[in-house]
C-alpha positions as CSV (number, residue, x, y, z in Angstrom):
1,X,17.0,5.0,-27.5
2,X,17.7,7.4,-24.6
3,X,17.3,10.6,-27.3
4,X,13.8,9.3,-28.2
5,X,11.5,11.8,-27.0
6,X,9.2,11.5,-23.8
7,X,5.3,13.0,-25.1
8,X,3.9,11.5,-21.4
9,X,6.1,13.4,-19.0
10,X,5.5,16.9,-21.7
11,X,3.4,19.8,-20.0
12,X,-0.4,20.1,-20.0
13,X,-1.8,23.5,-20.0
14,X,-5.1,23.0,-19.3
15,X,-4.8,22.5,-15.4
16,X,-7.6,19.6,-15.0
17,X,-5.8,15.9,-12.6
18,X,-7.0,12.6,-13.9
19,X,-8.8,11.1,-11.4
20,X,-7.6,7.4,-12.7
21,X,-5.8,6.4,-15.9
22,X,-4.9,3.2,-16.5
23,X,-5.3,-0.5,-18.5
24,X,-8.0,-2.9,-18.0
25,X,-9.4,-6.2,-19.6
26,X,-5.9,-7.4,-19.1
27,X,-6.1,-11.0,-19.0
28,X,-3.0,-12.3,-17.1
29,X,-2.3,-15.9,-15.3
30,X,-2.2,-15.2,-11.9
31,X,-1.4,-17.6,-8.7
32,X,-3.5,-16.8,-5.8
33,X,-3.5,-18.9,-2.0
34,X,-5.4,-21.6,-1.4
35,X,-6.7,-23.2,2.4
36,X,-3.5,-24.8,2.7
37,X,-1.2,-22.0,1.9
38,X,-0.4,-23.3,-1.4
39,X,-0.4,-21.9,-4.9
40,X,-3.6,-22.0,-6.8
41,X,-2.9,-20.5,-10.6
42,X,-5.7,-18.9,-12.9
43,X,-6.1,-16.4,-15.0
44,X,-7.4,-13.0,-13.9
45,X,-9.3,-9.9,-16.0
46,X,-7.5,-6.8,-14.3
47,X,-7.6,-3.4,-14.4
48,X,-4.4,-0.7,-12.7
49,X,-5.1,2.7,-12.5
50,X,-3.4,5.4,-11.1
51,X,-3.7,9.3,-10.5
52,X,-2.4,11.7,-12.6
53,X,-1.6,15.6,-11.9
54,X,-3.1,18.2,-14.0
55,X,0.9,19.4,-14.9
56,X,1.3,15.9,-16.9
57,X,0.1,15.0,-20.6
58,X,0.0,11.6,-20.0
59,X,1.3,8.2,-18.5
60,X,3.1,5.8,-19.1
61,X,1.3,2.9,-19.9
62,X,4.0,-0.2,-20.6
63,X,5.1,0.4,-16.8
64,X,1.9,-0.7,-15.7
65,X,2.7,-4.0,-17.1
66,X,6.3,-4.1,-15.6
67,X,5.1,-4.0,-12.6
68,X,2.7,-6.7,-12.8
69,X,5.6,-8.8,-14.2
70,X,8.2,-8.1,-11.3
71,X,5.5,-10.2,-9.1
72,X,5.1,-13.0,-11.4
73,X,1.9,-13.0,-11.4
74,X,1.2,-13.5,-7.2
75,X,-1.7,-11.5,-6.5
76,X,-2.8,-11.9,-2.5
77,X,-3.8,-9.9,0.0
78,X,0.3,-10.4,1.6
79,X,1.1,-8.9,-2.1
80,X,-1.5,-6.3,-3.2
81,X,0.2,-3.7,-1.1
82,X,3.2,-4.2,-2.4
83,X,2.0,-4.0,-6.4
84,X,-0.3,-0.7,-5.6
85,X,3.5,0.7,-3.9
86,X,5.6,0.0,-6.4
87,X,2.6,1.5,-9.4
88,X,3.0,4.5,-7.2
89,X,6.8,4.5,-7.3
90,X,7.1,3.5,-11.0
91,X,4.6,6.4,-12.2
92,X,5.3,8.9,-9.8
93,X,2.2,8.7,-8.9
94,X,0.0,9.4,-5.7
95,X,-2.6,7.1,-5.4
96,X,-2.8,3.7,-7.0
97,X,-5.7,1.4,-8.2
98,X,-5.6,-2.0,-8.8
99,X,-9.1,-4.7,-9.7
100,X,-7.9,-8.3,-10.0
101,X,-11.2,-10.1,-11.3
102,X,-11.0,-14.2,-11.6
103,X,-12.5,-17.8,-11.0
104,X,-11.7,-19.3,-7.9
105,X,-12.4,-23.4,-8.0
106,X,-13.4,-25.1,-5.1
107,X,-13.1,-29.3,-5.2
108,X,-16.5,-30.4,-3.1
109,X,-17.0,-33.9,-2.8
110,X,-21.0,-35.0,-2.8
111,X,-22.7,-35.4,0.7
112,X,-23.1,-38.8,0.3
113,X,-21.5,-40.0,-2.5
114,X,-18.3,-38.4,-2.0
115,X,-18.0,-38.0,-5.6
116,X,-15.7,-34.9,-6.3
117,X,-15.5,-32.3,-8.5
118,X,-15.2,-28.8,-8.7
119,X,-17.5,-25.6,-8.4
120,X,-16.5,-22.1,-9.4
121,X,-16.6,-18.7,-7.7
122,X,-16.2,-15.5,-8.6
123,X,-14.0,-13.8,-7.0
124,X,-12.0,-10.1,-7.0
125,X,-9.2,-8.6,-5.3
126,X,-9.9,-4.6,-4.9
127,X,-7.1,-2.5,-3.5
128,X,-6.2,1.1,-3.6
129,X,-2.9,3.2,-1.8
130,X,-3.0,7.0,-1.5
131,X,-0.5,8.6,0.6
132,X,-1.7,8.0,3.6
133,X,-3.2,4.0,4.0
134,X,-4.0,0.9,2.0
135,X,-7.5,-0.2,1.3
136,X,-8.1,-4.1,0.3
137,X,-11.4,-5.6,-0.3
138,X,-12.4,-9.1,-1.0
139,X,-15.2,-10.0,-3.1
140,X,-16.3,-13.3,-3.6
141,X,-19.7,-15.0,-5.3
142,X,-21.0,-18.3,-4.2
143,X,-24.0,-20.1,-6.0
144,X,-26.1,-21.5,-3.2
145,X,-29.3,-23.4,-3.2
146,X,-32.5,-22.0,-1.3
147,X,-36.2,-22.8,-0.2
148,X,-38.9,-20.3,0.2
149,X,-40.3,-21.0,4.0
150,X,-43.3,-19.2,2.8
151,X,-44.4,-22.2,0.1
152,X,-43.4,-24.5,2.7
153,X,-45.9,-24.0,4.8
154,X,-48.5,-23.0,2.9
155,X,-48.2,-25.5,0.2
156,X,-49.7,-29.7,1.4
157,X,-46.9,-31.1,-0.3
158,X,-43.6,-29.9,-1.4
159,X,-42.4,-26.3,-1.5
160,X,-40.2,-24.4,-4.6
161,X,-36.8,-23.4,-4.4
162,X,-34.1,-21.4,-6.6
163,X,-30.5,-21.3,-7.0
164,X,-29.1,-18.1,-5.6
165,X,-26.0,-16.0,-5.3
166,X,-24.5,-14.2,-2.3
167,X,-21.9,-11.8,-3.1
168,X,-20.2,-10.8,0.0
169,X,-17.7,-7.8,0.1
170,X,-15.0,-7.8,2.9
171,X,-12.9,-5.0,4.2
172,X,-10.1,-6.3,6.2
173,X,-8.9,-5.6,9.4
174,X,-5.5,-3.7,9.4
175,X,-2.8,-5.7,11.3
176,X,0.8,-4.6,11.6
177,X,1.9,-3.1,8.1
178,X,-0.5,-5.1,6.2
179,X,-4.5,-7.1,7.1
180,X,-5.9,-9.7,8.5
181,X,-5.9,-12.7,6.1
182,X,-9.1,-13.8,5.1
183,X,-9.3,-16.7,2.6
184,X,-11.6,-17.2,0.0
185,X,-12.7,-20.1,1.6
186,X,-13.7,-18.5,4.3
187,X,-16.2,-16.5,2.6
188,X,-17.7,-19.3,0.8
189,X,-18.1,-21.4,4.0
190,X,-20.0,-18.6,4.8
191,X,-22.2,-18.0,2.1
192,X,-23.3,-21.8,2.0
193,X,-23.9,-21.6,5.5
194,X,-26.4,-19.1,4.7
195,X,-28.4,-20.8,2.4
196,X,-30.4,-23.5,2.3
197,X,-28.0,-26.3,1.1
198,X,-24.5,-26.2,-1.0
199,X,-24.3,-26.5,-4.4
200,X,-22.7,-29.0,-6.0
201,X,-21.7,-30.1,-9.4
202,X,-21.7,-33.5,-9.3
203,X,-24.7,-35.6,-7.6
204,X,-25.9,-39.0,-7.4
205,X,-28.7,-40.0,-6.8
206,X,-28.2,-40.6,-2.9
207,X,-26.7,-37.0,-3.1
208,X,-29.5,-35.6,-4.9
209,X,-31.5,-36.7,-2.5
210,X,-29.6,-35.9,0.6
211,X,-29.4,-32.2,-0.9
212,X,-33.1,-32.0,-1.5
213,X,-34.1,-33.1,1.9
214,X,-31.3,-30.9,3.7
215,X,-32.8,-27.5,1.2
216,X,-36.4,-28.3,2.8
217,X,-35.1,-28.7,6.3
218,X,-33.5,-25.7,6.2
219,X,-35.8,-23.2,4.1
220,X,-34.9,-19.4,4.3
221,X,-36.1,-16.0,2.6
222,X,-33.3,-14.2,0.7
223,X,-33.6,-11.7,3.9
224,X,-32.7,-14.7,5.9
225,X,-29.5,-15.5,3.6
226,X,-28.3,-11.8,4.3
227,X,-28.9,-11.9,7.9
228,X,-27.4,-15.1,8.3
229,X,-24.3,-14.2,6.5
230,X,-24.4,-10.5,8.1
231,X,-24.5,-12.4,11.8
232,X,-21.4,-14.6,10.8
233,X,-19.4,-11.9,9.6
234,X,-20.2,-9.6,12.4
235,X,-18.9,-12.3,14.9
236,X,-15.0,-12.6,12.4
237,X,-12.8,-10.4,14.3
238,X,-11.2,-10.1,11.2
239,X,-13.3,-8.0,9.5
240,X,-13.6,-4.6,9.6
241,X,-16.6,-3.7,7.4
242,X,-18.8,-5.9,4.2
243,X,-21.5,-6.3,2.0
244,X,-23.9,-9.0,1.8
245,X,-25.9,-8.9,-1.5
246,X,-27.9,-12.3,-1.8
247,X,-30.4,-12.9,-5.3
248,X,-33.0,-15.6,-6.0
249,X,-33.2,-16.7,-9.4
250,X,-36.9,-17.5,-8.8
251,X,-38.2,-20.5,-10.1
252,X,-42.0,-19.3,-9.8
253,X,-41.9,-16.0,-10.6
254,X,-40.8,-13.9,-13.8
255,X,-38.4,-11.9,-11.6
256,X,-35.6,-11.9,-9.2
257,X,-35.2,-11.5,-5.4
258,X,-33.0,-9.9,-3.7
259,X,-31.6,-8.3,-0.4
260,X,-28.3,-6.2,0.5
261,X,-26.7,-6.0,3.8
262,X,-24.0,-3.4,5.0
263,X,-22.0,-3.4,8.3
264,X,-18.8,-2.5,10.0
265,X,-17.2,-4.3,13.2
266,X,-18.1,-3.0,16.5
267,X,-14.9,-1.0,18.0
């Protein structure tokens, strides 16, 4: 096998670097942390790229998967570094790229109720090495419920409201040799404090209306859902920089709302 030819590591001529090659749509089971330190398996869509000099034909594609194999799967923000290092080291490569893109299930018991049952997020790890520094991102969607303070008041009785979703995107702080942890439920906690109530997936009918009557007590705008969740994150000192992108799916008009925020910590 050692005399079979190696077409990847042959010349190329033509002098032009790849910025990225790679796989992607690679469905693998992954274990991420939960709250309590523990385990939580899924399975994650995920794309590895890495750079490649204009003096190389190609790379080497099964190696890609090797390395996601060595780590069994473990894909935190303690590990990332770690797989982008060793994508660089096993490809002779210079800069690494790595998307991990999967559900994340939360088990939230009813207000009221207590009834539990779980609600998914969506959730991605982002990470890229080059030779000089790491670079991890967290991104993590969270269906909320909101209620438009503007039909509220205007309205004698009642006022509409619309599920919504607040992405937020978190850079974080460097600490030592790796970051700050952040944990998905950290993010979450934050996006449904930003709302105007959680959402749930199972309800009663004491939960229903417990939910109802918490959404109209607390109505916001979607510019209120960014700048709550803007204000929170501002105030982690374990953040460095993020992205709040909140939408309403309105349930009065034929179109969305939306609102993006973008800030870094204060040095």
């Amino acid at each position: 096998m050692s005399t079979l030819p190696d077409i990847q590591a042959t010349p190329d001529t033509r002098g032009i670097a790849i910025d990225q090659v790679g796989v992607s749509d690679l469905r693998y089971p992954i274990q991420v942390t939960d709250h309590e330190g523990n385990p939580f398996p899924t399975v994650a869509t995920i794309s590895m790229s890495v750079h490649l000099p204009h003096q190389f034909k190609g790379t080497h594609m099964s190696r890609f998967l090797e390395v996601l194999s060595k780590h069994e799967g473990e894909v935190t923000s303690r590990t990332l570094p770690n797989i982008l290092h060793d994508l660089k080291q096993q490809l002779h490569a210079e800069e690494a790229h790595i998307e991990v893109a999967f559900t994340y299930f939360v088990t939230k018991k009813a207000p009221v109720s207590g009834a539990p049952a779980k609600v998914g997020c969506d959730c991605v790890f982002m990470g890229t090495s080059n030779g000089t520094e790491d670079d991890l991102i967290l991104r993590v969607t969270v269906p909320v419920t909101t209620l438009c303070p503007c039909s509220k008041e205007i309205s004698e009785y009642g006022a509409h409201n619309q599920r919504g979703h607040v992405t937020l995107e978190v850079r974080p702080k460097k600490k030592g040799n790796g970051c700050e942890l952040i944990l998905i439920e950290d993010l979450i906690e934050v996006a449904e404090k930003s709302g105007s109530a959680p959402v749930y997936a199972l309800l009663k009918r004491t939960d229903e209306r417990h939910v109802t009557m918490q959404a109209y007590d607390n109505p916001v705008f979607v510019e209120d859902v960014v700048r709550n969740a803007a204000a929170l994150l501002l105030a982690d000192k374990r953040v460095a920089s993020f992205t709040v992108k909140a939408v309403n799916q309105e349930s009065i008009h034929d179109h969305n709302a939306f609102a993006v925020i973008s800030g870094k910590a204060v040095e």
